[in-house]
Each structure stands twice: as C-alpha cells, then as structure tokens.
TORNU-704379 format. One record per atom (N, C-alpha, C, O): x, y, z; atom name; residue in one letter. Coordinates in steps of 0.2 Angstrom, whole numbers, plus 5000, padded with zeros to 4 digits. Layout:
BEGIN
> X | Y | Z | CA | A
...
This chain:
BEGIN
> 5004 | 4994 | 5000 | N | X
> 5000 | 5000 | 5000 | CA | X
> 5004 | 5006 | 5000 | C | X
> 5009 | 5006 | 5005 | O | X
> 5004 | 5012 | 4996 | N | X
> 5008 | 5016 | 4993 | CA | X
> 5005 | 5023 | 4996 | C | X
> 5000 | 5026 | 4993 | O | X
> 5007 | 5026 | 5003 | N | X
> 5004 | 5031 | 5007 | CA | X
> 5005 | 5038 | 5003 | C | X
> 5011 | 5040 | 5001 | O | X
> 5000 | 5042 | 5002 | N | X
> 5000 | 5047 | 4999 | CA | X
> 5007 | 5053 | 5003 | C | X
> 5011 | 5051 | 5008 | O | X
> 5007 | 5057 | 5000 | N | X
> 5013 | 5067 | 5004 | CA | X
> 5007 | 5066 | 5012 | C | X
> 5008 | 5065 | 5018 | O | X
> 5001 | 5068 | 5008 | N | X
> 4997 | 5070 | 5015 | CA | X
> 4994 | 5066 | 5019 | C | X
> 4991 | 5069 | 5024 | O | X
> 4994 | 5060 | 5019 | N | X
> 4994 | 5055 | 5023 | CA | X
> 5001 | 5055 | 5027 | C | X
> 5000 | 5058 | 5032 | O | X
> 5007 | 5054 | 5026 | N | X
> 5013 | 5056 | 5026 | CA | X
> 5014 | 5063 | 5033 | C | X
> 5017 | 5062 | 5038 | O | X
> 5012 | 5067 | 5030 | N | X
> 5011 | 5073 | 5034 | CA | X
> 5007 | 5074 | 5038 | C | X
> 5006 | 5079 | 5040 | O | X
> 5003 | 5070 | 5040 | N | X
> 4996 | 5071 | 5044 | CA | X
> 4999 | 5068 | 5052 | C | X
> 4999 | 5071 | 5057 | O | X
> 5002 | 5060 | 5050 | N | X
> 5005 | 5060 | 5055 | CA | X
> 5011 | 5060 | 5060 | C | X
> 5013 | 5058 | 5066 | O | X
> 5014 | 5065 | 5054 | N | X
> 5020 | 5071 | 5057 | CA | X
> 5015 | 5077 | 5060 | C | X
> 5012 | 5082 | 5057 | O | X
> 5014 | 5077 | 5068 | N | X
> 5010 | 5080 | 5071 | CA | X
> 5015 | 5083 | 5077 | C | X
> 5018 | 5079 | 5080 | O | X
> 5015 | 5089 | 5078 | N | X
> 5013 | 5096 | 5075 | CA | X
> 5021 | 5097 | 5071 | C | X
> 5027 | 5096 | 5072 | O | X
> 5016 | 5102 | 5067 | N | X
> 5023 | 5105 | 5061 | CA | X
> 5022 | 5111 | 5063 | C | X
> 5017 | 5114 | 5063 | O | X
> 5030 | 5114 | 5066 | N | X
> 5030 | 5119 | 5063 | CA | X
> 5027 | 5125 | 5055 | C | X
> 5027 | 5123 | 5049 | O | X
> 5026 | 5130 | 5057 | N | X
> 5027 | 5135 | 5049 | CA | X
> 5032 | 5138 | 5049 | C | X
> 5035 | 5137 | 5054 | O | X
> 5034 | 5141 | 5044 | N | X
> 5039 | 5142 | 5042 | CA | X
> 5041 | 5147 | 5045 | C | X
> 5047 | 5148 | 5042 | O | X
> 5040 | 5153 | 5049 | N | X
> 5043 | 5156 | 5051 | CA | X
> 5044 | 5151 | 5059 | C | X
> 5050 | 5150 | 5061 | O | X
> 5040 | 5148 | 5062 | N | X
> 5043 | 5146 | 5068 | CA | X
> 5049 | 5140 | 5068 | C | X
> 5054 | 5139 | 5072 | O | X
> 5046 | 5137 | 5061 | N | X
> 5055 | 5133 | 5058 | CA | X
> 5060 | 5134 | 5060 | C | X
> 5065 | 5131 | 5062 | O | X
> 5060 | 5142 | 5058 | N | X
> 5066 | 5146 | 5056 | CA | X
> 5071 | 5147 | 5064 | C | X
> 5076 | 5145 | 5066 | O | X
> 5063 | 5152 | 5068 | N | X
> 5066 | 5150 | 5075 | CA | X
> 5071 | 5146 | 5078 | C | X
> 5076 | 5148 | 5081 | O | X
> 5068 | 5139 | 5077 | N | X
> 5069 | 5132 | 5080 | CA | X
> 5077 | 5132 | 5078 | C | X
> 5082 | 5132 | 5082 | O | X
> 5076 | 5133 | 5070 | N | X
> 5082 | 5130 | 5067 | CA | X
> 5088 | 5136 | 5070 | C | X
> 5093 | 5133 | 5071 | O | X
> 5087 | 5143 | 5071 | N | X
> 5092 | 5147 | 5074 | CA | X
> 5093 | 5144 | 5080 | C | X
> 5099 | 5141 | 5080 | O | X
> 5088 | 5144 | 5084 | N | X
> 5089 | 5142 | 5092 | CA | X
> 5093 | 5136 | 5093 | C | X
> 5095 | 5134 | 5099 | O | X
> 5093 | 5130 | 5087 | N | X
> 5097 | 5124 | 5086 | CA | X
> 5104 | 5126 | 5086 | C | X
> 5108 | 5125 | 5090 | O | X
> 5104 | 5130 | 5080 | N | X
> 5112 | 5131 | 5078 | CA | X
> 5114 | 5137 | 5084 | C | X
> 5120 | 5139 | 5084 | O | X
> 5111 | 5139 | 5088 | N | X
> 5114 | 5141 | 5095 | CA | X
> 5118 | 5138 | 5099 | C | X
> 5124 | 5139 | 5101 | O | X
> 5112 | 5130 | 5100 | N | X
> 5113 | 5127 | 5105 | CA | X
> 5120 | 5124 | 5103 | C | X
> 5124 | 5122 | 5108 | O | X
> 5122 | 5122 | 5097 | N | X
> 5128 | 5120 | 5094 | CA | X
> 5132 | 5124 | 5095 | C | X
> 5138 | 5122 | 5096 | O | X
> 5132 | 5129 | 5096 | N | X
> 5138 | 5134 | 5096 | CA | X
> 5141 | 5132 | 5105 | C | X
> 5146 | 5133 | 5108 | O | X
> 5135 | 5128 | 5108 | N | X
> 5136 | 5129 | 5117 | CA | X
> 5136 | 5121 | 5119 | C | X
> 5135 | 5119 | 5124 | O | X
> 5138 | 5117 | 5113 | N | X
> 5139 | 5110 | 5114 | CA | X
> 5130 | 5107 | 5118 | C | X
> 5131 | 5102 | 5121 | O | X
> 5127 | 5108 | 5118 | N | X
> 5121 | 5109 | 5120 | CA | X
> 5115 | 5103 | 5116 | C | X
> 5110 | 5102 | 5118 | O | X
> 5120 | 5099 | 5111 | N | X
> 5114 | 5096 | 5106 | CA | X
> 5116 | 5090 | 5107 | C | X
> 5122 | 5089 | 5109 | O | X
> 5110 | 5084 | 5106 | N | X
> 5111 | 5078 | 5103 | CA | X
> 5109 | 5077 | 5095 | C | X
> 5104 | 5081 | 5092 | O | X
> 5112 | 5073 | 5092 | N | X
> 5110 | 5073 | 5086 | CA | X
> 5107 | 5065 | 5083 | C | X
> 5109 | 5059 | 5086 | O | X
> 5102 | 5066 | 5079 | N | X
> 5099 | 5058 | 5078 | CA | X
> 5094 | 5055 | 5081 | C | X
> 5092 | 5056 | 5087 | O | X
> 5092 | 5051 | 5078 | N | X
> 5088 | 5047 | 5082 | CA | X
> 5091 | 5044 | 5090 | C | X
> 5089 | 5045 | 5095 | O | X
> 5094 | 5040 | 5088 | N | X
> 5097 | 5035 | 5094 | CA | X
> 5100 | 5040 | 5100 | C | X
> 5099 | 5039 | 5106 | O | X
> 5102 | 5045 | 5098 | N | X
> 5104 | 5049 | 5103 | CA | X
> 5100 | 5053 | 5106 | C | X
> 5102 | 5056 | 5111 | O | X
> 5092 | 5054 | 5101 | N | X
> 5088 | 5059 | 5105 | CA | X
> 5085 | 5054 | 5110 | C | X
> 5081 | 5055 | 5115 | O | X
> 5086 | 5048 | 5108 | N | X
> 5081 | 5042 | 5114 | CA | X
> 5086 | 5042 | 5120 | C | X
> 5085 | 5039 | 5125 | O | X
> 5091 | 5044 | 5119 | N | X
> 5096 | 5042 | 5127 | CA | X
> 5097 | 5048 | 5130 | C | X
> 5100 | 5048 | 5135 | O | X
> 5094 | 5053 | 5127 | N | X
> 5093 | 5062 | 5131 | CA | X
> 5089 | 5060 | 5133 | C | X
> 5089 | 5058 | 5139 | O | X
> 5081 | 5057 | 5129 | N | X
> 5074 | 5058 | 5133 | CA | X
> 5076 | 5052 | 5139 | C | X
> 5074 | 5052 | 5144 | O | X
> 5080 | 5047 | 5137 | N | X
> 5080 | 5040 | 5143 | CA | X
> 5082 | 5043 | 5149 | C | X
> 5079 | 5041 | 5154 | O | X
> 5089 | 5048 | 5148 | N | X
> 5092 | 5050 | 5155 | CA | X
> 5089 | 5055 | 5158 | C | X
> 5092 | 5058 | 5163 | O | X
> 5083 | 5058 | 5156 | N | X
> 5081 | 5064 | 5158 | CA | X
> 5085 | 5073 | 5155 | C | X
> 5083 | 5078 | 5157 | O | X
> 5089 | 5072 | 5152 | N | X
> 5092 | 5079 | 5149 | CA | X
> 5091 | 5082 | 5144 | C | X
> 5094 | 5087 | 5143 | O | X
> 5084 | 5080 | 5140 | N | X
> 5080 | 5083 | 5135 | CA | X
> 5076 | 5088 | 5137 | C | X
> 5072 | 5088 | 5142 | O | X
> 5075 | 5093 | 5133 | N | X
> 5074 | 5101 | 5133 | CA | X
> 5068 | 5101 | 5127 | C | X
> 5061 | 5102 | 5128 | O | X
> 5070 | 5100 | 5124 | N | X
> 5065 | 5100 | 5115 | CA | X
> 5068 | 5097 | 5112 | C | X
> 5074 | 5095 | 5113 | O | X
> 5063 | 5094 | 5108 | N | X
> 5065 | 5087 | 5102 | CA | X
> 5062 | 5090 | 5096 | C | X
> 5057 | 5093 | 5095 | O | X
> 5067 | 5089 | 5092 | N | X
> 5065 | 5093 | 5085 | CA | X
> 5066 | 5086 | 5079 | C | X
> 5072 | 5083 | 5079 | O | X
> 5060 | 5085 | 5075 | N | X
> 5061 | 5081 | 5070 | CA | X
> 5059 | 5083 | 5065 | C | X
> 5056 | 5089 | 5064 | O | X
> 5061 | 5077 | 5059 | N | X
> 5061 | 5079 | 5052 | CA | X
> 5055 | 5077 | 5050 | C | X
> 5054 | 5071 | 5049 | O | X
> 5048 | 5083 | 5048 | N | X
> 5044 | 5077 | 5044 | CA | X
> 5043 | 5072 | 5037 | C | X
> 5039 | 5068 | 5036 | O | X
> 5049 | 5075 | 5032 | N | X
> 5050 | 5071 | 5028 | CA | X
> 5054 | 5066 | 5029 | C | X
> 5058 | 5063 | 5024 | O | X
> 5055 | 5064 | 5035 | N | X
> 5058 | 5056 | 5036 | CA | X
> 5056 | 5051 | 5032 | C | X
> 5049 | 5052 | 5033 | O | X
> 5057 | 5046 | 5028 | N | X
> 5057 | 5041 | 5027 | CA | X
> 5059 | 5035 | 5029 | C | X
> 5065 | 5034 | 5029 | O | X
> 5055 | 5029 | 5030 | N | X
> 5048 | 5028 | 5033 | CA | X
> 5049 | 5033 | 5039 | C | X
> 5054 | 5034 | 5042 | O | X
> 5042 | 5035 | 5041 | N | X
> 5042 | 5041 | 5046 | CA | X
> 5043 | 5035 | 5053 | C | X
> 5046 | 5037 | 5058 | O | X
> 5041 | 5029 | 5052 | N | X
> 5042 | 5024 | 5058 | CA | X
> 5049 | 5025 | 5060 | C | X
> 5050 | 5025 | 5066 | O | X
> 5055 | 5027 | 5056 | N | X
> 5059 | 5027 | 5061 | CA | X
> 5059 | 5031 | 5065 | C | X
> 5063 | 5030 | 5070 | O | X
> 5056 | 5036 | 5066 | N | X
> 5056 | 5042 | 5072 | CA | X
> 5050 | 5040 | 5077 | C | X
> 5051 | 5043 | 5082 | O | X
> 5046 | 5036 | 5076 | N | X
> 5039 | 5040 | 5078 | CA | X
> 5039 | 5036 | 5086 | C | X
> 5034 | 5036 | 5090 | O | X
> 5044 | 5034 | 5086 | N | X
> 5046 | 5031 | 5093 | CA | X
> 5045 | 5036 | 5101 | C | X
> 5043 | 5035 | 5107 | O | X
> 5051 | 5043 | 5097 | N | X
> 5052 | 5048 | 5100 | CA | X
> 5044 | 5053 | 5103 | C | X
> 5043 | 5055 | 5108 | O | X
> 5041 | 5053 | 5099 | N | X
> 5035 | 5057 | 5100 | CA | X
> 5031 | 5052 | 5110 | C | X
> 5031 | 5054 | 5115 | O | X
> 5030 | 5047 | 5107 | N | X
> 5029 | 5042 | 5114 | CA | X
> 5034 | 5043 | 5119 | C | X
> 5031 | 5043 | 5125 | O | X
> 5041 | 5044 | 5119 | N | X
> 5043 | 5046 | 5128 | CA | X
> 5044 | 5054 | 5125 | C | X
> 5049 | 5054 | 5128 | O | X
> 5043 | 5059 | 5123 | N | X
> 5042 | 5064 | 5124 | CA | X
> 5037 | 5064 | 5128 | C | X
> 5038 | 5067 | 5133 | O | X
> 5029 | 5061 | 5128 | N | X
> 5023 | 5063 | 5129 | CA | X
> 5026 | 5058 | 5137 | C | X
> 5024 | 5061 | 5142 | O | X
> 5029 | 5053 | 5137 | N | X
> 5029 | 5051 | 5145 | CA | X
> 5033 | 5054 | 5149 | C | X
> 5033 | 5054 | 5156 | O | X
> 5037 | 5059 | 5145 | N | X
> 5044 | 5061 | 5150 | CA | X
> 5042 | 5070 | 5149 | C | X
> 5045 | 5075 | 5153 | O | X
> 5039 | 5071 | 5146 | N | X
> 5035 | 5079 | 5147 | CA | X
> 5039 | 5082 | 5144 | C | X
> 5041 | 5086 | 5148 | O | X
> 5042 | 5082 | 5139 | N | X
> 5047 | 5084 | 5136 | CA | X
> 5043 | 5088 | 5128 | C | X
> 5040 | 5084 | 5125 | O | X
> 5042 | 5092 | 5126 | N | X
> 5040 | 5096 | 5120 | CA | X
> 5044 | 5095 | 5113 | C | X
> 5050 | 5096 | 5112 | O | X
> 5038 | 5092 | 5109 | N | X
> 5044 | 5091 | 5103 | CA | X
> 5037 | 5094 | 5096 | C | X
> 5031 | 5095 | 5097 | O | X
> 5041 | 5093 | 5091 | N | X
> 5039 | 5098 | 5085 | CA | X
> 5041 | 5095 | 5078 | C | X
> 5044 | 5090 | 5079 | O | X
> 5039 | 5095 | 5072 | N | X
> 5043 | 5094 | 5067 | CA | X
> 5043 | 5098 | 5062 | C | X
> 5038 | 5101 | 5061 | O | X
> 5049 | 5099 | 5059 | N | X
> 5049 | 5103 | 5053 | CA | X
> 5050 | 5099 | 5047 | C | X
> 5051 | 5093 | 5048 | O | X
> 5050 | 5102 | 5041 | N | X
> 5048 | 5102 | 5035 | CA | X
> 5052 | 5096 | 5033 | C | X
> 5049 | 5091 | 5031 | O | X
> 5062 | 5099 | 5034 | N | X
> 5067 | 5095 | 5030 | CA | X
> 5072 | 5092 | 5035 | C | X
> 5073 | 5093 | 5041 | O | X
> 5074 | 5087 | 5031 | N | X
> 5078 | 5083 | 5035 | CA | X
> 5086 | 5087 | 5034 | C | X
> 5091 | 5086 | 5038 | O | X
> 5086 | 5092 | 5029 | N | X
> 5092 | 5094 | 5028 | CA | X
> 5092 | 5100 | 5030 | C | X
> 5097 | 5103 | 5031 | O | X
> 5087 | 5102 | 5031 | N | X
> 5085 | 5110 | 5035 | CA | X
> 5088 | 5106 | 5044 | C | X
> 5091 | 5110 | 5048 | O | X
> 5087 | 5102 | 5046 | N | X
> 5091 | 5101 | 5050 | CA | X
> 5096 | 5100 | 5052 | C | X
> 5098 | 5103 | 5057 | O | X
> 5101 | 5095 | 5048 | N | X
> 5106 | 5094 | 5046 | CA | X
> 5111 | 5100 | 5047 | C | X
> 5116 | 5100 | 5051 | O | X
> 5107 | 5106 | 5041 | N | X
> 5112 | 5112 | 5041 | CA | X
> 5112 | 5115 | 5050 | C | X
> 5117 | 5116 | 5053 | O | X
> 5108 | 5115 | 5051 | N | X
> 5107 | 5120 | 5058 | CA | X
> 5112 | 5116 | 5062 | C | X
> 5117 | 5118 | 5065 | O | X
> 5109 | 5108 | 5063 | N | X
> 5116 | 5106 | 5069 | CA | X
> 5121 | 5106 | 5067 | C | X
> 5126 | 5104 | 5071 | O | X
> 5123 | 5109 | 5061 | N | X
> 5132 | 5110 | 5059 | CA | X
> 5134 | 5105 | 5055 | C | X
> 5140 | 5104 | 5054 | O | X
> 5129 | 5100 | 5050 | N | X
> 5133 | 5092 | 5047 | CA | X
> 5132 | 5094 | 5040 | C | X
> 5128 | 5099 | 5040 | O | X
> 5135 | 5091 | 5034 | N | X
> 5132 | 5090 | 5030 | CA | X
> 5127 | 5084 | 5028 | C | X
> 5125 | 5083 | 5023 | O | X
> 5126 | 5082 | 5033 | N | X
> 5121 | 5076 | 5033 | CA | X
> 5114 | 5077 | 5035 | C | X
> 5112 | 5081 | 5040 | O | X
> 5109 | 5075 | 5031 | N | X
> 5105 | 5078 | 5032 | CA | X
> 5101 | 5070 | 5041 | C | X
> 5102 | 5064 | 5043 | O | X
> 5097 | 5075 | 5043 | N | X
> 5096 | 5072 | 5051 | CA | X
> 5089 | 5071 | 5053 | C | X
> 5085 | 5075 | 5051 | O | X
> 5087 | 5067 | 5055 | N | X
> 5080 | 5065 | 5056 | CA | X
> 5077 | 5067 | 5064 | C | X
> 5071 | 5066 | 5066 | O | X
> 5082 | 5070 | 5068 | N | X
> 5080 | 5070 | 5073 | CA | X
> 5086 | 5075 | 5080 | C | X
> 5093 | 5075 | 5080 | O | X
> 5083 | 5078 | 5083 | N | X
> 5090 | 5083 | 5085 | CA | X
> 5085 | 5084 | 5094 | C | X
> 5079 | 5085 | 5094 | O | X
> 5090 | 5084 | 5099 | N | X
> 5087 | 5086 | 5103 | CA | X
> 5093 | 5092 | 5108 | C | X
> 5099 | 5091 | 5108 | O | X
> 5090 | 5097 | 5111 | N | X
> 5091 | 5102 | 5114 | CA | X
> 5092 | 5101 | 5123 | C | X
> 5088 | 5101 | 5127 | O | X
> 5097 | 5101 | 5123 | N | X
> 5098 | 5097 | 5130 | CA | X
> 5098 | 5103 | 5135 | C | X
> 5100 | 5108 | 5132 | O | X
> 5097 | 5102 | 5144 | N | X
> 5095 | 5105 | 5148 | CA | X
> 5102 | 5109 | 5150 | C | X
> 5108 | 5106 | 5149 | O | X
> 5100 | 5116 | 5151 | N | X
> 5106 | 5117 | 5155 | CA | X
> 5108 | 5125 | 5156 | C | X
> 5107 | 5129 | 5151 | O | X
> 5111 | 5127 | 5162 | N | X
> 5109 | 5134 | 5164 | CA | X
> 5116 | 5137 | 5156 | C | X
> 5122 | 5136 | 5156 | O | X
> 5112 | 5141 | 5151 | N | X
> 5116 | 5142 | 5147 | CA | X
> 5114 | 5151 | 5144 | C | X
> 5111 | 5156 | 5148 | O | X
> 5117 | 5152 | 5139 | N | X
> 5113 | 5161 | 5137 | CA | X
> 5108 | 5159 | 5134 | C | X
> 5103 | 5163 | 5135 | O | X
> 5105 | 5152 | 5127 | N | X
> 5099 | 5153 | 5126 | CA | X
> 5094 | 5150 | 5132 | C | X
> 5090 | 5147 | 5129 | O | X
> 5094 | 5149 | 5138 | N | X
> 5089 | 5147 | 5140 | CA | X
> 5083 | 5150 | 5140 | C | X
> 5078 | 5147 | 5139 | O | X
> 5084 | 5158 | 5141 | N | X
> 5077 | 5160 | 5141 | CA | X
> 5073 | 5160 | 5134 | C | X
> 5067 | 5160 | 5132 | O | X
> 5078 | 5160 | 5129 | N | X
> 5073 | 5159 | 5121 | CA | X
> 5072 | 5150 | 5122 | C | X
> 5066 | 5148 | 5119 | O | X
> 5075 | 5147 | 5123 | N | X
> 5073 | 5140 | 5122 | CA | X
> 5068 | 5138 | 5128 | C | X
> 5066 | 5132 | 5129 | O | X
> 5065 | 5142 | 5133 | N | X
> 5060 | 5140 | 5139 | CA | X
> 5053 | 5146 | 5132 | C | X
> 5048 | 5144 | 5130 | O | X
> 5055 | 5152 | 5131 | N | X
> 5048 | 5153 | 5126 | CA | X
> 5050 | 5149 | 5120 | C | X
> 5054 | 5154 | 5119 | O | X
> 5051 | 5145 | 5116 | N | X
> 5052 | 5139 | 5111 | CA | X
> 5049 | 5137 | 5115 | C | X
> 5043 | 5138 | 5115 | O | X
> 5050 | 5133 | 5120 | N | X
> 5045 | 5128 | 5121 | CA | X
> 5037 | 5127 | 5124 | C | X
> 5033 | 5122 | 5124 | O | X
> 5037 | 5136 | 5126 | N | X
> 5032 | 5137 | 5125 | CA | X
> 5026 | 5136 | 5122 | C | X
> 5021 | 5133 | 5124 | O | X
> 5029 | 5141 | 5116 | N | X
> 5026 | 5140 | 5108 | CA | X
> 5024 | 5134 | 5107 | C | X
> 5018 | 5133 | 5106 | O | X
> 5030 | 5129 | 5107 | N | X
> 5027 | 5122 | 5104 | CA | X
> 5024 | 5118 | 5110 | C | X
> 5022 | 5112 | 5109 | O | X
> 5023 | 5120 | 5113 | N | X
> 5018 | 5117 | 5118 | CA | X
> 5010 | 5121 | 5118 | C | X
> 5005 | 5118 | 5121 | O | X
> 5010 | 5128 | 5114 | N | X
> 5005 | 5129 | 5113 | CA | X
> 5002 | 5127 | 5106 | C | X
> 4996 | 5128 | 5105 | O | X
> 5007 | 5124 | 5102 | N | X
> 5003 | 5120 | 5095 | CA | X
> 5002 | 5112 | 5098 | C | X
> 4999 | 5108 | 5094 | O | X
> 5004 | 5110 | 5101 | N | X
> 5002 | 5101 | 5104 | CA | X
> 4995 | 5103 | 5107 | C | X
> 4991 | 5098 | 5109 | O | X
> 4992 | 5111 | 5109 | N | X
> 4987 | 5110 | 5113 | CA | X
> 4982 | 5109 | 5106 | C | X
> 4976 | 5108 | 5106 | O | X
C-alpha cells in the first residue's frame, strides 16, 4: 500500500510553519555553538531516557516516518515538548553536518539561550494544545 505526501504529513504531528521553523532551526544552531545538542535518532532516545532533554526537534519528511515515531511516545511520558519541521536537511544544516538528520534534541542546561529555548518551548507546547 503506497501512502499518499498528506497522509505522510498528517502523521507528522505538530509541524511547525515556516517562520517558527526558522526559529527552531536558529535556536538549534545556538545550542551548537554551546555544545548543547544531541543529534539523531538514537541519541535523542538516550537524552529523553536519562532525563536531559529540553526539546526534540524532528524531520517530517523522514522516510519511513516509523523510524522516528518512537520519539513522539517518551516525549509525551517524559513531558518533554517536541515539534517537526519540514526537511531533514534544513536540520542537518542547523546542527552543523552535512548530513541531512532526522531527529535533534536540545539538552538542559543553565546556558545564554535558556530564556529563548523556555519561550520555544512554550510555543510548541501551545501548538500540541
């Protein structure tokens, strides 16, 4: 069975728009400049496992989207706020790789963006309402 774009995207729940993308993807390449990130899937499940996740930021054009959709279940158990954007490569650039990334998380810690990454997660906790 051959799932359509918007079936695809439907269960990439909540997407960012494109200006709050832009946001995200600054406040990422922040958190980079402050040693502050996990990158990946498997890495973002051992932030949310040990408790040091802040925000999880995913790629809605993952393919199969099953490899991520792990992440969205202990975000919701571990109270952790996560979001998706558009591209896997629009991530990639932000955390610093040429590789494009399916998955990036934002880890805790008394830092200079804190106060913009506590309203980010605001935000995206008021598109999950």
């Amino acid at each position: 069975m051959v799932e359509s774009e918007q079936e695809i995207k439907s269960r990439a729940w909540p997407v960012a728009n494109k200006k709050m993308s832009k946001q995200i993807l600054d406040l990422l390449n922040q958190a980079v400049q402050l040693r502050q990130i996990k990158k990946g899937a498997n890495e973002s499940t051992k932030a949310l496992n040990r408790g040091v996740a802040e925000l999880v930021i995913l790629a809605a054009d993952t393919e199969p989207l099953e490899i991520v959709m792990h992440i969205p279940l202990l975000c919701e158990d571990k109270n952790v706020p996560y979001v998706y954007v558009d591209k896997q490569a629009d991530l990639g650039r932000a955390c610093g790789v040429s590789r494009n990334i399916v998955a990036a998380t934002i880890l805790a810690g008394e830092t200079q963006i804190k106060n913009q990454l506590l309203e980010m997660k605001d935000t995206v906790e008021q598109l999950l309402l």
